[in-house]
C-alpha positions as CSV (number, residue, x, y, z in Angstrom):
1,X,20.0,41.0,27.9
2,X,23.3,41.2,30.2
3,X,25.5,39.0,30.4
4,X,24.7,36.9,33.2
5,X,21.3,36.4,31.8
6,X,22.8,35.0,28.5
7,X,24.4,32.3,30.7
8,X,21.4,31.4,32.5
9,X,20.7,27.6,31.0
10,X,17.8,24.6,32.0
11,X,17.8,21.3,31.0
12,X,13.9,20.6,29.7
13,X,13.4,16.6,30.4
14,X,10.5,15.0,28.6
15,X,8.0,12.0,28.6
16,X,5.6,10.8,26.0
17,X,3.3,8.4,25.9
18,X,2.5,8.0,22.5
19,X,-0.7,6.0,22.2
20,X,-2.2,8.3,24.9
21,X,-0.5,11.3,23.0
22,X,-0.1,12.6,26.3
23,X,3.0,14.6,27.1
24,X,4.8,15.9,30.4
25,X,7.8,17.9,30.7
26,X,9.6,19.1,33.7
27,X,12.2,21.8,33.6
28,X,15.8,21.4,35.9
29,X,17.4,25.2,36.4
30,X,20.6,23.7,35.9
31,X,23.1,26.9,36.0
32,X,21.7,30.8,36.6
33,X,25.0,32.3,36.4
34,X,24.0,34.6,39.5
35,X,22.5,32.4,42.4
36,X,22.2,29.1,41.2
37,X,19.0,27.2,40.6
38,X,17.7,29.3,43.5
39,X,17.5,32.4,41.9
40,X,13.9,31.1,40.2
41,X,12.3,28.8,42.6
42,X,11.0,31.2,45.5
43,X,7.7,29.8,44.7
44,X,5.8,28.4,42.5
45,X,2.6,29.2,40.4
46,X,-0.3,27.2,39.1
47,X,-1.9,27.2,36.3
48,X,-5.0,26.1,34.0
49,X,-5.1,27.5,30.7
50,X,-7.9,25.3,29.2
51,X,-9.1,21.6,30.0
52,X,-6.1,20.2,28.1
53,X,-3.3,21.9,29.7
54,X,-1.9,21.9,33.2
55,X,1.2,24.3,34.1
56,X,3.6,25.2,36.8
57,X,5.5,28.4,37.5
58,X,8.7,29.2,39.5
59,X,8.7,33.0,40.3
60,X,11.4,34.4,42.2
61,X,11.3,37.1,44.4
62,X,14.6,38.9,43.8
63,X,17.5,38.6,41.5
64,X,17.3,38.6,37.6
65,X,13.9,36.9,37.0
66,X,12.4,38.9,39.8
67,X,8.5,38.6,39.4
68,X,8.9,37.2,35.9
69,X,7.2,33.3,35.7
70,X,9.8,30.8,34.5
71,X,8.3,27.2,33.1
72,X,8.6,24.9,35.9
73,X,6.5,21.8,34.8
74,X,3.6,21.1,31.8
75,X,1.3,18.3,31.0
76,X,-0.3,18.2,27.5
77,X,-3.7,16.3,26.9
78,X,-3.8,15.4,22.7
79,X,-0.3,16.8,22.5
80,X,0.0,16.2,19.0
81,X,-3.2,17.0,17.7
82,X,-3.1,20.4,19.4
83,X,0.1,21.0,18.1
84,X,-1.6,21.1,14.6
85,X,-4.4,23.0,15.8
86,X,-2.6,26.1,17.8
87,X,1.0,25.2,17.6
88,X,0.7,24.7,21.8
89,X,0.5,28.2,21.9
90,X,0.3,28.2,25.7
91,X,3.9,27.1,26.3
92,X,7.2,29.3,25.2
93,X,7.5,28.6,21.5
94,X,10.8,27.8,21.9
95,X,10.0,25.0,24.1
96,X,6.7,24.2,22.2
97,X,9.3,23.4,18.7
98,X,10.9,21.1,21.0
99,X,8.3,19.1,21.8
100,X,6.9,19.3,18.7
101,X,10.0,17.2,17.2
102,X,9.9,15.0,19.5
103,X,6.3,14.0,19.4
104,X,6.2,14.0,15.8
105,X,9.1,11.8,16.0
106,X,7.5,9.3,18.0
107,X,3.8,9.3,16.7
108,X,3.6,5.9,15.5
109,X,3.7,5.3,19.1
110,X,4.8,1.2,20.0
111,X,5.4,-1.6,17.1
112,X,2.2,-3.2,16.1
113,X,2.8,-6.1,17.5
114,X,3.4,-4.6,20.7
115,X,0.3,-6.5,23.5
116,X,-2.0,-3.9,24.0
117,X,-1.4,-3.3,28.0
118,X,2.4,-2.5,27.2
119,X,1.4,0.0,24.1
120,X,-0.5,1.7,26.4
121,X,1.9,2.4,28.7
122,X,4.7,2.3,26.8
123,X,6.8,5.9,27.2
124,X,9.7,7.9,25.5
125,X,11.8,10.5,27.0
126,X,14.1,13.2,25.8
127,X,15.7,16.0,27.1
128,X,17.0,19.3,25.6
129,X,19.8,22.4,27.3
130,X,17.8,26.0,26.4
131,X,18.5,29.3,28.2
132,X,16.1,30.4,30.8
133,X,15.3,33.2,28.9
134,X,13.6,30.7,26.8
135,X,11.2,29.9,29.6
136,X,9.7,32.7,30.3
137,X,5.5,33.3,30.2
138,X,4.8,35.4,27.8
139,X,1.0,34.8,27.8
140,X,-1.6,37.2,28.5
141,X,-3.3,36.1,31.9
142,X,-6.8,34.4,31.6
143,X,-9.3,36.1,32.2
144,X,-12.4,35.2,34.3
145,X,-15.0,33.3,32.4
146,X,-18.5,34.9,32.0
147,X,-21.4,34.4,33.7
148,X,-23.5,31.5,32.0
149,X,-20.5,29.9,30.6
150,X,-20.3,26.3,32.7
151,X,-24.3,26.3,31.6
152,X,-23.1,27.1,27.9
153,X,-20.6,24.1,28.4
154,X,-23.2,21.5,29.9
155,X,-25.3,22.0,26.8
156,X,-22.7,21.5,24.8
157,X,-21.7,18.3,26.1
158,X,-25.1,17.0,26.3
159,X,-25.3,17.9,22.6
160,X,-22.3,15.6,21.7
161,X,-23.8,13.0,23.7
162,X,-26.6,12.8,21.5
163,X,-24.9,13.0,18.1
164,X,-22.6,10.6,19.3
165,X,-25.4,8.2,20.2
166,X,-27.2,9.3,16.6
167,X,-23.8,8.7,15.2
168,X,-23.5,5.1,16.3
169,X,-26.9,3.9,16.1
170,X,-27.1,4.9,12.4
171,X,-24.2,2.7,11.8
172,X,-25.3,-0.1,14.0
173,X,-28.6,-0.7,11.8
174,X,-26.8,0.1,8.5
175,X,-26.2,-3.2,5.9
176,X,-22.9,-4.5,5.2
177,X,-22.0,-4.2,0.7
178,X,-20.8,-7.6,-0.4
179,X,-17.5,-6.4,-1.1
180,X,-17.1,-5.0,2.8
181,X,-18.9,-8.8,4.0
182,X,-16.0,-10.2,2.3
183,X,-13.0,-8.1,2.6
184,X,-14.0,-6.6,6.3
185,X,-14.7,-2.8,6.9
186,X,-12.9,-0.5,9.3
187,X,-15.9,1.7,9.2
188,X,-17.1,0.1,12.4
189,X,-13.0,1.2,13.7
190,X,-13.7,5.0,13.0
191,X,-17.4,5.7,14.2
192,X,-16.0,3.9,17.3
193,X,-12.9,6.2,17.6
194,X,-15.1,9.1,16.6
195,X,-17.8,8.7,19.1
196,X,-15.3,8.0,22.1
197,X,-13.1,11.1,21.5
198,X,-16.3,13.0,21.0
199,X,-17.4,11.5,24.2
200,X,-14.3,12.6,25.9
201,X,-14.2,16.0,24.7
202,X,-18.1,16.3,26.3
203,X,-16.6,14.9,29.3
204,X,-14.1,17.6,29.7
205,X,-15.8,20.4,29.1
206,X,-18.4,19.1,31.4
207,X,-15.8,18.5,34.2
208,X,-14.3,21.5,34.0
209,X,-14.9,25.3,35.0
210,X,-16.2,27.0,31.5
211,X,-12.7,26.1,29.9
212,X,-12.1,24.8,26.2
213,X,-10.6,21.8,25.6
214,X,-8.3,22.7,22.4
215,X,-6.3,19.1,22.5
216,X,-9.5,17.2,22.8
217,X,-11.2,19.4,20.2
218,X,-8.4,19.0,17.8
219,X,-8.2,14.8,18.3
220,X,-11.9,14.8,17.4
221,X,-11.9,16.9,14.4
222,X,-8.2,14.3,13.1
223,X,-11.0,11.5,14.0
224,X,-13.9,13.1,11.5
225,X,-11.1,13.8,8.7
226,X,-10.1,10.4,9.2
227,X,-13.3,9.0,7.4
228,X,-16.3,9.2,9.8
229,X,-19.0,7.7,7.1
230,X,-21.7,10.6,7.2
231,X,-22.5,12.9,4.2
232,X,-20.1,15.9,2.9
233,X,-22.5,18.3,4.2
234,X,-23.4,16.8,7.4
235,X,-19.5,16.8,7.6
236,X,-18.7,20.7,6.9
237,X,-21.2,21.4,9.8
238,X,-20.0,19.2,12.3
239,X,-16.4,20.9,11.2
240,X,-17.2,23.8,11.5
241,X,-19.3,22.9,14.9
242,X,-16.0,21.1,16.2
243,X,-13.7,24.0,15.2
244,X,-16.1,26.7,17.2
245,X,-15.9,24.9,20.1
246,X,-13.0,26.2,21.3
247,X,-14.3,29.6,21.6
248,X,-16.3,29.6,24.6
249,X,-18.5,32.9,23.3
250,X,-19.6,30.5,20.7
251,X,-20.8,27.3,22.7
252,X,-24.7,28.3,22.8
253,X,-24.5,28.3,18.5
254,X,-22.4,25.1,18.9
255,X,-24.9,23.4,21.0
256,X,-27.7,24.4,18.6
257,X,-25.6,23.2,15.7
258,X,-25.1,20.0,17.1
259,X,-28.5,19.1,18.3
260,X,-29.3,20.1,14.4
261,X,-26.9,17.4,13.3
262,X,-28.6,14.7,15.7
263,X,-32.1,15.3,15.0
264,X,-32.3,16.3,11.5
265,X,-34.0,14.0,9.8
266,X,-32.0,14.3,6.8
267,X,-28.9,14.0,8.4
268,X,-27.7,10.5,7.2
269,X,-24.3,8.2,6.9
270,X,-22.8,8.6,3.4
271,X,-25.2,7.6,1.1
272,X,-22.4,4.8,-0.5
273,X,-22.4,3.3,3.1
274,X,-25.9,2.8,3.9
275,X,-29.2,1.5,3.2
276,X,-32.8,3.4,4.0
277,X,-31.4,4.3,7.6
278,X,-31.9,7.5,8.9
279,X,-30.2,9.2,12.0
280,X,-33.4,8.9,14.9
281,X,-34.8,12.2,15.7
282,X,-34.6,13.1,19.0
283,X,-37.4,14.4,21.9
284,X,-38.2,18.0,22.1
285,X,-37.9,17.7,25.7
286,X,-34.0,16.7,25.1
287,X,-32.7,19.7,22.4
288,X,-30.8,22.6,23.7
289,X,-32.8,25.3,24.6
290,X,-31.5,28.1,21.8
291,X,-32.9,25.4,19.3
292,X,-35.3,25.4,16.8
């Protein structure tokens, strides 16, 4: 590295919405020490790594950081959550510690007694110097998705569809204890969370080209850790189902795993949270094909 490139600085400028845990960042070339901010923003460069992530690109076409990507812009779905699953391995780690500190330091998100409207859009900001050189891509470039991959995804969607629906109408028929009657149970809190992250994760991958959705993913599995009432080994499988879905290869298997979950008959809530209710078994005519 010379010496010009040693004084090559940006100014990363971030937003957070906390309850959203949904994170943007924008980077400002504020001093290239050969050019000015000019000397990386001949043009710019999309880019899609998975469901979760959107990127942008400056790529000049002479000087220093000829033909070399340089962070331009980012937006984070689950920003958080996918830290703790992959470290957001798709931005420069430098700029990936950053924001890591400064979304852990705001997770609680607004006060509590904050109206719901304004907690929701209720934002922080923060902004951090770091040398370009920081900024660069250092990513392998995606590569094109198989054939048979969107199908792959459909099914898998459609699949957490259904166990969400199994999910929530097991708990809907389920009996109160007498100590939950009296005290109140935030049960009804968590199969709700689950089912609507689960939900938005099928969404996702069904809205999108054959892409993972590693933010969405991660959320979900938080969500099951969190106390989703279903048995232990009903909940290593749907784990392990929710941890695989991130590897496109594996979304037939997933699919098959999770229509297993749904339609099992002896796939049940927690035994010390329910009464003679089992989860409904579902149609032939609606499991995924690589079922049986």
């Amino acid at each position: 590295m010379n010496r010009h490139q040693s004084a090559a600085t940006a100014c990363l400028l971030l937003r957070y919405r906390p309850d959203a845990d949904v994170l943007l960042g924008v980077v400002e070339v504020t001093d290239t020490a050969s050019g000015g901010p000019d000397a990386v923003n001949d043009r710019r460069l999309s880019d899609t790594p998975d469901a979760d992530t959107r990127l942008t690109w400056n790529l000049a076409a002479s000087g220093q950081f000829a033909n070399t990507p340089v962070l331009h812009s980012f937006e984070v779905i689950h920003a958080l959550s996918r830290w703790q699953a992959d470290g957001l391995d798709v931005l420069p780690r430098a700029v990936a510690d950053i924001c890591h500190r400064f979304t852990n330091e705001h997770r609680e998100g607004a006060p509590s007694d904050t109206p719901m409207i304004s907690a929701l859009h209720s934002r922080v900001a923060s902004e951090a110097q770091l040398p370009i050189t920081e900024l660069l891509n250092t990513n392998e470039p995606r590569t094109s998705a198989r054939p048979g991959l969107q199908r792959d995804a459909l099914h898998v969607a459609r699949s957490l569809e259904q166990l969400s629906g199994a999910i929530e109408t097991a708990f809907s028929t389920r009996r109160l204890t007498d100590h939950e009657a009296r005290t109140g149970s935030n049960e009804h809190n968590r199969v709700v969370a689950f089912c609507a992250l689960a939900r938005e994760l099928a969404s996702t991958l069904a809205d999108h080209e054959a892409l993972p959705a590693p933010g969405t993913s991660a959320a979900t599995r938080q969500a099951l850790r969190g106390g989703l009432p279903i048995g232990d080994r009903e909940r290593a499988a749907l784990l392990t189902a929710l941890t695989d879905i991130d590897q496109p290869d594996r979304w037939a298997l997933v699919a098959a795993a999770l229509d297993h979950l749904a339609a099992d008959k002896n796939c049940h809530l927690a035994a010390n949270a329910i009464t003679e209710v089992r989860w409904p078994r579902l149609s032939s005519s609606t499991r995924h094909p690589g079922y049986r």
